[in-house]
Rosetta silent file (secondary structure, phi, psi, omega in degrees, C-alpha in Angstrom):
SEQUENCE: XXXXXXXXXXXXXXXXXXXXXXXXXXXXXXXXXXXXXXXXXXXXXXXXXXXXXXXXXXXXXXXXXXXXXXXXXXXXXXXXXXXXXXXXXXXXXXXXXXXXXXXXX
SCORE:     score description
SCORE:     0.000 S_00000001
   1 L     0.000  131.396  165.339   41.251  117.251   89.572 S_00000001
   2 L   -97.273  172.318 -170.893   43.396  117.630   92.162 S_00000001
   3 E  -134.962  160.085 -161.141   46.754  116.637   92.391 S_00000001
   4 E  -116.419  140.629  151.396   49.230  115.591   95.926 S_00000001
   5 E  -108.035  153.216  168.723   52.751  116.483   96.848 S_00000001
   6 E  -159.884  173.319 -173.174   53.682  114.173   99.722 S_00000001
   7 E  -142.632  123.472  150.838   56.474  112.893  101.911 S_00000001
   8 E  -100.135  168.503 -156.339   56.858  109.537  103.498 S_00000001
   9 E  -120.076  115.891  178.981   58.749  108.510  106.246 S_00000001
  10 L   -61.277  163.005  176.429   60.404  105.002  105.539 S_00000001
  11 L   -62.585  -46.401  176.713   60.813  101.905  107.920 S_00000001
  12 L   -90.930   72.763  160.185   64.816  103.327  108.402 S_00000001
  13 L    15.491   52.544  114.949   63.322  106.546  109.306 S_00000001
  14 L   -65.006  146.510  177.024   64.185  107.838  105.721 S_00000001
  15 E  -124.368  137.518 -161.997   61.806  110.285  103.961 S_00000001
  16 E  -111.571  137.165  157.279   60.820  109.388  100.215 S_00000001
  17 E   -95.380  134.378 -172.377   58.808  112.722   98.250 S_00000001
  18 E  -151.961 -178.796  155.743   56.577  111.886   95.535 S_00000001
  19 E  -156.358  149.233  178.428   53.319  113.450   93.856 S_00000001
  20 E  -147.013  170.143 -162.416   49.965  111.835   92.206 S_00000001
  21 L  -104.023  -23.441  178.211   46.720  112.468   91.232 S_00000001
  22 L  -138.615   76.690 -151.419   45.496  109.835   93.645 S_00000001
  23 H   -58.624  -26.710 -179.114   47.238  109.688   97.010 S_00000001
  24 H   -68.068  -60.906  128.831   45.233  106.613   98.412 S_00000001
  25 H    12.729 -111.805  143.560   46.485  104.733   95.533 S_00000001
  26 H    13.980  -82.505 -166.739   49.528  105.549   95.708 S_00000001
  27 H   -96.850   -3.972  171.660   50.452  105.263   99.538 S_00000001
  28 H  -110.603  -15.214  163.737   48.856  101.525   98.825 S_00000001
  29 H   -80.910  -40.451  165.680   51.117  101.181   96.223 S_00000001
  30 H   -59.056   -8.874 -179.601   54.191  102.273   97.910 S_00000001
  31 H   -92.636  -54.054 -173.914   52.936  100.058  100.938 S_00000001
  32 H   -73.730  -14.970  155.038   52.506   96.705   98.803 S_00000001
  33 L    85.581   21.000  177.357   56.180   97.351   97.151 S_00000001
  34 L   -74.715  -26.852  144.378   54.526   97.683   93.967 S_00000001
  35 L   -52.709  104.157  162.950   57.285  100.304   92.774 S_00000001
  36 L   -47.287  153.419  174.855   60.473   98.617   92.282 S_00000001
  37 L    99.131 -171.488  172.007   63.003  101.081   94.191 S_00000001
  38 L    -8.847  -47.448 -174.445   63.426  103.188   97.750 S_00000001
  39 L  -138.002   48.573  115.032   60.775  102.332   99.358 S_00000001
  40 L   -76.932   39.226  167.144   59.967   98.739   98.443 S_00000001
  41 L  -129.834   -7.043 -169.581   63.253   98.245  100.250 S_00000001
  42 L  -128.293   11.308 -154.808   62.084  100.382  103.497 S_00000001
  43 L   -82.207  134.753   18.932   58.702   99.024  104.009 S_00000001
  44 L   -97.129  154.479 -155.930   56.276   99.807  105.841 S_00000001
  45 L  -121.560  161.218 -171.353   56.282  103.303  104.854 S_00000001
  46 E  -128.272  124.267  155.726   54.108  106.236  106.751 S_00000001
  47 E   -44.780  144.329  137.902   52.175  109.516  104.793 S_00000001
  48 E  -134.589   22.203  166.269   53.562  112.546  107.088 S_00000001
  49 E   174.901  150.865  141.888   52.667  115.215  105.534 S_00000001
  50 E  -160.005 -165.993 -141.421   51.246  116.321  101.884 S_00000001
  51 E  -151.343  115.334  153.360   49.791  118.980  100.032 S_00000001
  52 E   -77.157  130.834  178.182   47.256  119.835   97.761 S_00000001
  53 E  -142.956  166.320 -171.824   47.724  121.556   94.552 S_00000001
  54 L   -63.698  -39.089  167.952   45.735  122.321   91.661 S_00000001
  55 L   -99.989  142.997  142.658   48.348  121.113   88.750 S_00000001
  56 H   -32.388  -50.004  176.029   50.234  118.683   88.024 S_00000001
  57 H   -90.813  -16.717  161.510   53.283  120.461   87.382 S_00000001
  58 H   -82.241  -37.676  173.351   53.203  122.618   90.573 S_00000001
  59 H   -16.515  -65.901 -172.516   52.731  119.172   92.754 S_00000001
  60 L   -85.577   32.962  172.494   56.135  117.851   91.070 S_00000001
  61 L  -103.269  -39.332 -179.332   57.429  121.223   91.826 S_00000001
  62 L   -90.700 -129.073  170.788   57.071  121.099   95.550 S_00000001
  63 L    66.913 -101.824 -171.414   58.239  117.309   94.988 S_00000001
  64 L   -86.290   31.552  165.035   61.958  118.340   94.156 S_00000001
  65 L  -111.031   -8.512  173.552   62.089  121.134   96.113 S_00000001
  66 L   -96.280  -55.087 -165.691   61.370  118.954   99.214 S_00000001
  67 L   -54.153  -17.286 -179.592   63.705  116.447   98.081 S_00000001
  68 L  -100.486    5.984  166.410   66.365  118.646   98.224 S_00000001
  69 L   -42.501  157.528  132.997   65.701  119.743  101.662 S_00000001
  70 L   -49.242  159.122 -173.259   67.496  118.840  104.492 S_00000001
  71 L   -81.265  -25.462 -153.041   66.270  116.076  106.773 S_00000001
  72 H   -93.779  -17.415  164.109   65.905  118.701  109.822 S_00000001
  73 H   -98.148   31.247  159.791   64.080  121.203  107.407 S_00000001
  74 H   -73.395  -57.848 -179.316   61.862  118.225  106.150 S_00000001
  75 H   -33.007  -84.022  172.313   61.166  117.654  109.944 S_00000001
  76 H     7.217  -92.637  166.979   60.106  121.170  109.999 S_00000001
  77 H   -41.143  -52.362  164.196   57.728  120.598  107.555 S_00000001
  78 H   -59.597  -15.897 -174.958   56.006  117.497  109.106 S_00000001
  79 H   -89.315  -24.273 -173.915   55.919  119.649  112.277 S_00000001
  80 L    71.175   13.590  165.172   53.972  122.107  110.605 S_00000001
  81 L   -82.494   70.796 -175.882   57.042  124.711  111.980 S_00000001
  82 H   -48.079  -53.275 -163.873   56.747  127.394  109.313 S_00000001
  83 H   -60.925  -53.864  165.165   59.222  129.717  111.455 S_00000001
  84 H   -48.978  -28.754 -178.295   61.721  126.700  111.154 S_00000001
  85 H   -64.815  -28.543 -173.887   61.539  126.049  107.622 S_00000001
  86 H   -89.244  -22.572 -174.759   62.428  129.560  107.016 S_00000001
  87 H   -85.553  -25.648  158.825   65.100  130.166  109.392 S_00000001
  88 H   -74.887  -28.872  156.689   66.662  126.873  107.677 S_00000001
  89 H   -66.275  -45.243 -173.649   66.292  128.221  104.225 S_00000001
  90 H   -59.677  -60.575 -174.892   68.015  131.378  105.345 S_00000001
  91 H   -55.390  -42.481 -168.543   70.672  129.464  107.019 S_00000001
  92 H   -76.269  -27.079  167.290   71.215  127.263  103.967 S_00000001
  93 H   -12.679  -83.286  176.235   71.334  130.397  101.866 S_00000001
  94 H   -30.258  -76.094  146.056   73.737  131.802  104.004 S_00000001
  95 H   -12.564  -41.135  169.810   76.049  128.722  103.800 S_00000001
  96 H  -101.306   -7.908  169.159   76.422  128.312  100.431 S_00000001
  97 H   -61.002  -49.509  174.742   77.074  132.202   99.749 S_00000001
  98 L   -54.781  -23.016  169.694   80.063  131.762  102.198 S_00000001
  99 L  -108.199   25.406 -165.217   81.161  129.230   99.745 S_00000001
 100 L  -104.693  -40.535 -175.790   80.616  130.829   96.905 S_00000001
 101 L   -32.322  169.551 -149.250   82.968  133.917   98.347 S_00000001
 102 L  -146.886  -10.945 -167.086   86.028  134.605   96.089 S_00000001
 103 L   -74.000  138.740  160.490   87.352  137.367   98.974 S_00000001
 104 L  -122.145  147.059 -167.003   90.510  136.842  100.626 S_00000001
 105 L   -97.560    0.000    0.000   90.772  136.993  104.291 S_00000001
């Protein structure tokens, strides 16, 4: 069985992350508002990217590791712009190391 990580892109051009065992499903549930929350409030909603992975628990792995993306390295990722995703990881790296310094300047 396979299993889906995926990211939709909401009617206020918000992006929702989710994962399932049956993405058609799913993306008809999230269309028809059968899920109370986010995006039966943003509807209609768009698939723009997912992922296959063999488990369950890596799916909802990439899942909240997307969610905590940025929107511009989410973009990335629907762009299929590998070199961006990484140079935005790096950057966010970077960024929170500077606030983790303890150094006075």
């Amino acid at each position: 069985m396979a299993f889906y990580a995926y990211l939709l892109r909401c009617r206020d051009r918000s992006y929702y992350a989710g994962h399932t065992d049956d993405l058609e499903l799913r993306l008809a549930q999230h269309q028809s508002g059968a899920f109370e929350g986010y995006t039966s409030r943003r509807r209609p909603v768009s698939l723009v990217w997912c992922e296959t992975f063999p488990t369950r628990d890596e799916a909802l792995a990439a899942e909240r590791k997307i969610k905590g993306w940025s929107r511009a390295k989410k973009e990335a990722l629907i762009a299929g712009d590998w070199e961006r995703v990484s140079v935005l990881a790096r950057n966010r790296q970077g960024a929170e190391g500077a606030h983790r310094s303890t150094s006075s300047g």
